[in-house]
C-alpha positions in Angstrom: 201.4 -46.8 -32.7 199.1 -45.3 -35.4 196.1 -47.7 -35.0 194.4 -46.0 -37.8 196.9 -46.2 -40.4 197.8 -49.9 -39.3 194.3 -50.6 -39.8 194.2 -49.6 -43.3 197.1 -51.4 -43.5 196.3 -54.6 -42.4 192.8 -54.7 -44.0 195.0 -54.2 -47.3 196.9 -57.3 -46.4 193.8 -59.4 -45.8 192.5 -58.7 -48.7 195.6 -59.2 -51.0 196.1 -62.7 -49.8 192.2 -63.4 -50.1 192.2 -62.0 -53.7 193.1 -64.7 -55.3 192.2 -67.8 -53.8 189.5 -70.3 -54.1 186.6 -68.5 -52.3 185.4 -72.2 -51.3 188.5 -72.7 -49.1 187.4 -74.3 -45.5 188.7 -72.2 -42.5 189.8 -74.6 -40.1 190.2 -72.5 -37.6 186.6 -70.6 -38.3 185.1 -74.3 -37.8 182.4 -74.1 -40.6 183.3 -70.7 -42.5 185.0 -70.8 -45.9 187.5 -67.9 -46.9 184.6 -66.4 -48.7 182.5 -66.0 -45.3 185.3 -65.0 -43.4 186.1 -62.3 -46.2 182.3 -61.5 -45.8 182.7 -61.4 -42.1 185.9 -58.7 -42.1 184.4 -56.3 -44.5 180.7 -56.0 -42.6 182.1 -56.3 -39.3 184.0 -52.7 -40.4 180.7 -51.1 -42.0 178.5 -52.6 -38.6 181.0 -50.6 -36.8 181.2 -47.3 -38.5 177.5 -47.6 -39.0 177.4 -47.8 -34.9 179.5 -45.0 -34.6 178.1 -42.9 -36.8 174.6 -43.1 -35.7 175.6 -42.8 -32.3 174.4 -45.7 -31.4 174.2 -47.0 -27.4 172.7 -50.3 -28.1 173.7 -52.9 -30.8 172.8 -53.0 -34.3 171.6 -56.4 -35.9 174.0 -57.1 -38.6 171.2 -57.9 -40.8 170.7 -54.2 -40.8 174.1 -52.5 -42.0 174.1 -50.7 -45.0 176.1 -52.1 -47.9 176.4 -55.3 -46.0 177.4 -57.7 -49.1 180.3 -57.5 -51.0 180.1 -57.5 -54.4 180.7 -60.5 -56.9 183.2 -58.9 -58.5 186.3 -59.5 -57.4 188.4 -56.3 -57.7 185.0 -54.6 -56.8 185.0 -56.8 -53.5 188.5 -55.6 -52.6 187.4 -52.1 -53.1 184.7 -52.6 -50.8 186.7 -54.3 -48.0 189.1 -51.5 -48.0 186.5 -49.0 -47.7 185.0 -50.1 -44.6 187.9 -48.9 -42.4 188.1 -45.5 -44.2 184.1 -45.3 -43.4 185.0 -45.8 -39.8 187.7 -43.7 -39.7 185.3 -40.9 -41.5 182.8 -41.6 -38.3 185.3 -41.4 -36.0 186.5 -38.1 -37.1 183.4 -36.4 -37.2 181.8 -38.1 -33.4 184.7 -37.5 -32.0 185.3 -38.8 -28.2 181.3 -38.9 -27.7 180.8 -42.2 -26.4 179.2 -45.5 -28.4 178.3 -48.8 -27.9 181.0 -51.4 -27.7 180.4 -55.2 -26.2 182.9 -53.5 -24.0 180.1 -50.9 -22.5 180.0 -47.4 -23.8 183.3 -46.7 -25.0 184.6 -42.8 -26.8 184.1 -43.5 -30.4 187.8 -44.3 -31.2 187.6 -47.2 -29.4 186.5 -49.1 -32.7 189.7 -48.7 -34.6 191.7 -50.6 -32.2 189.1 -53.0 -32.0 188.8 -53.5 -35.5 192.8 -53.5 -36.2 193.2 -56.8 -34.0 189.9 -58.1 -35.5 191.8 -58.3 -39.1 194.7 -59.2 -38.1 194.0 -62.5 -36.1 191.4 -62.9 -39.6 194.3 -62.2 -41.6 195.8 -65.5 -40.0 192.7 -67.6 -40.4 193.3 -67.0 -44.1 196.8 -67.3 -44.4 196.5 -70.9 -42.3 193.7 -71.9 -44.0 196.0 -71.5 -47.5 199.3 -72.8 -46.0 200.6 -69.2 -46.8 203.3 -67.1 -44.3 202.1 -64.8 -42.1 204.2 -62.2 -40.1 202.8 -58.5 -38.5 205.0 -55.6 -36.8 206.0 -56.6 -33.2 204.6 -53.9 -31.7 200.9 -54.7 -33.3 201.1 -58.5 -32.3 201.9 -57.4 -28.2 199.4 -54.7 -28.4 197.1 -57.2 -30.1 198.1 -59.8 -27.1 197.2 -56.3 -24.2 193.8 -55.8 -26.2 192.7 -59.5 -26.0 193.9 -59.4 -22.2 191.4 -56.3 -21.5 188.5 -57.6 -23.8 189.0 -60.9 -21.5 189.2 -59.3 -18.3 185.9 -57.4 -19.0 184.3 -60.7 -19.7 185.4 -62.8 -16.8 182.5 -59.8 -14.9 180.1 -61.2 -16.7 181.5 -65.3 -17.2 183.8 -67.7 -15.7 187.1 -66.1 -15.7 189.9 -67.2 -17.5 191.9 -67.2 -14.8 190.8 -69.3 -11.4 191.1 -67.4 -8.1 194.4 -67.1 -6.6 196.3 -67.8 -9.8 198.4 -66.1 -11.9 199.6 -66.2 -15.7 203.0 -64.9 -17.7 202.8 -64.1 -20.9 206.7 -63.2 -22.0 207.1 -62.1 -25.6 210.9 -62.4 -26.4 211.4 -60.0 -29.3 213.8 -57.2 -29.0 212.9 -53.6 -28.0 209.7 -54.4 -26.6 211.0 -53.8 -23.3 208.0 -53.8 -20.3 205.2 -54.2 -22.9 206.4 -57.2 -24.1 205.6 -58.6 -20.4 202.2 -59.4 -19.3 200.9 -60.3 -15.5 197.3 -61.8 -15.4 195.8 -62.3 -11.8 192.8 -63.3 -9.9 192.0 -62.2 -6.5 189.9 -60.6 -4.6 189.9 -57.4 -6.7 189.1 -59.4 -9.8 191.3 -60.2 -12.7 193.2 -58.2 -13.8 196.9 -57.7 -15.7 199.6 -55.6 -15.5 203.2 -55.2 -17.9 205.1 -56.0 -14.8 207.5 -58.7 -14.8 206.8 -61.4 -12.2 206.5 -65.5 -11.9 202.9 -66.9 -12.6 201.6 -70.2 -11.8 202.4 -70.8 -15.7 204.2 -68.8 -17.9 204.3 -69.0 -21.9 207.2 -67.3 -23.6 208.2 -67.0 -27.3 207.6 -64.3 -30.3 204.7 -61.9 -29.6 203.3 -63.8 -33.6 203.0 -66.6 -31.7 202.0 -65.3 -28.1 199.0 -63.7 -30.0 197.8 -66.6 -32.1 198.2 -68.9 -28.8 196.1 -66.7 -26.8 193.9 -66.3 -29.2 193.3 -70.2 -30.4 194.7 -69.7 -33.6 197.7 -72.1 -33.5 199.0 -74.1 -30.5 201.8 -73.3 -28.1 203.7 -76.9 -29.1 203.3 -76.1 -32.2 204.2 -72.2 -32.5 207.0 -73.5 -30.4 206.5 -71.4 -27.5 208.1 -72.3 -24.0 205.7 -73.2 -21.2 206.8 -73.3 -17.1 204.4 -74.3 -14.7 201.2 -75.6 -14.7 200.3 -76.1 -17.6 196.3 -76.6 -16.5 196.3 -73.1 -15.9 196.8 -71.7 -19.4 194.6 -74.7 -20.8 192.0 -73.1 -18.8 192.6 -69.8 -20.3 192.2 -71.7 -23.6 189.4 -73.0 -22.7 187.3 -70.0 -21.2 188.1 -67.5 -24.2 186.8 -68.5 -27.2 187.2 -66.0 -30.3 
């Protein structure tokens, strides 16, 4: 997959669907945020990023700090800046290369950021199309890569939290669209390694299966497995406790 080009892509989408609406909209599922914060949100969280990259940076950068932070009132004008933040990161990707920068995944080679930022958009772009009862559909293969991302940013945090996953259990994930073939399957364990997942196919102390859409805004708490209609076996405690553990 072209992460950078689906990038642009789905940054364009975002902001085509925000264009036009009521910038006073509530976010239900960004408790607190309207669509105009959550637009704010997308387009700084791109220039904090390039900003990182392109100074090289191996420790955070307060947001308050990034250049060009505020989009402008105009609307067209906003759009324009929105769109340009993934094109600056791109730009600072290009030119640092595979040095490495900091990530809240540890130092990670520069490219690392467009991925990131890709699935960053595209769970907001659903945040946006829920919040104005509007569809929402993305390619298959970016909604299970999306669902392999969140997986890895999760298994990185359960070093440093309570992981998602108790010891000794295990969670499916079983996305049912065609051609996915073995990366439409995902294999979460804890033992005495850690957690960790794998694309292999195997039974799990629960298992959720359905459309990798809806797999991806499960996992991520953006709509509920009942009512994405996705298909649970098992124990059903051990994906609440997922839910619980992985807030986005």
């Amino acid at each position: 997959m072209d992460f950078r080009a689906a990038l642009l892509d789905q940054t364009r989408e975002f902001g085509e669907l925000i264009r036009s609406a009521d910038p006073s909209t509530p976010v239900p599922t960004c408790p607190g945020w309207t669509l105009k914060q959550l637009f704010r949100h997308v387009g700084r969280g791109s220039r904090w990023a390039a900003q990182i990259i392109a100074e090289r940076r191996m420790t955070p950068l307060d947001p308050r700090e990034v250049r060009d932070g505020k989009p402008p009132d105009d609307p067209d004008a906003a759009i324009d800046w929105l769109n340009a933040g993934p094109r600056a990161v791109i730009a600072a990707v290009e030119r640092v290369g595979p040095e490495r920068v900091w990530t809240a995944a540890g130092p990670r080679p520069s490219g690392w950021w467009v991925r990131r930022l890709l699935h960053e958009v595209v769970v907001h772009r659903a945040d946006a199309a829920l919040a104005l009862g509007a569809p929402y559909d993305i390619p298959v293969e970016v909604a299970a890569d999306g669902i392999s991302e969140w997986i890895e940013l999760m298994s990185i945090q359960a070093t440093r939290a309570a992981a998602p996953v108790d010891f000794g259990r295990t969670m499916h994930l079983h996305a049912t669209d065609d051609g996915l073939g073995p990366t439409g399957e995902w294999t979460i364990v804890n033992d005495e390694h850690g957690m960790s997942w794998t694309h292999d196919h195997g039974k799990g102390d629960v298992a959720v299966r359905g459309p990798a859409k809806d797999l991806l805004l499960a996992i991520t708490r953006r709509r509920s497995a009942a009512d994405s209609g996705l298909e649970i076996f098992g124990d059903v405690k051990v994906w609440d406790a997922w839910l619980e553990r992985t807030p986005f």
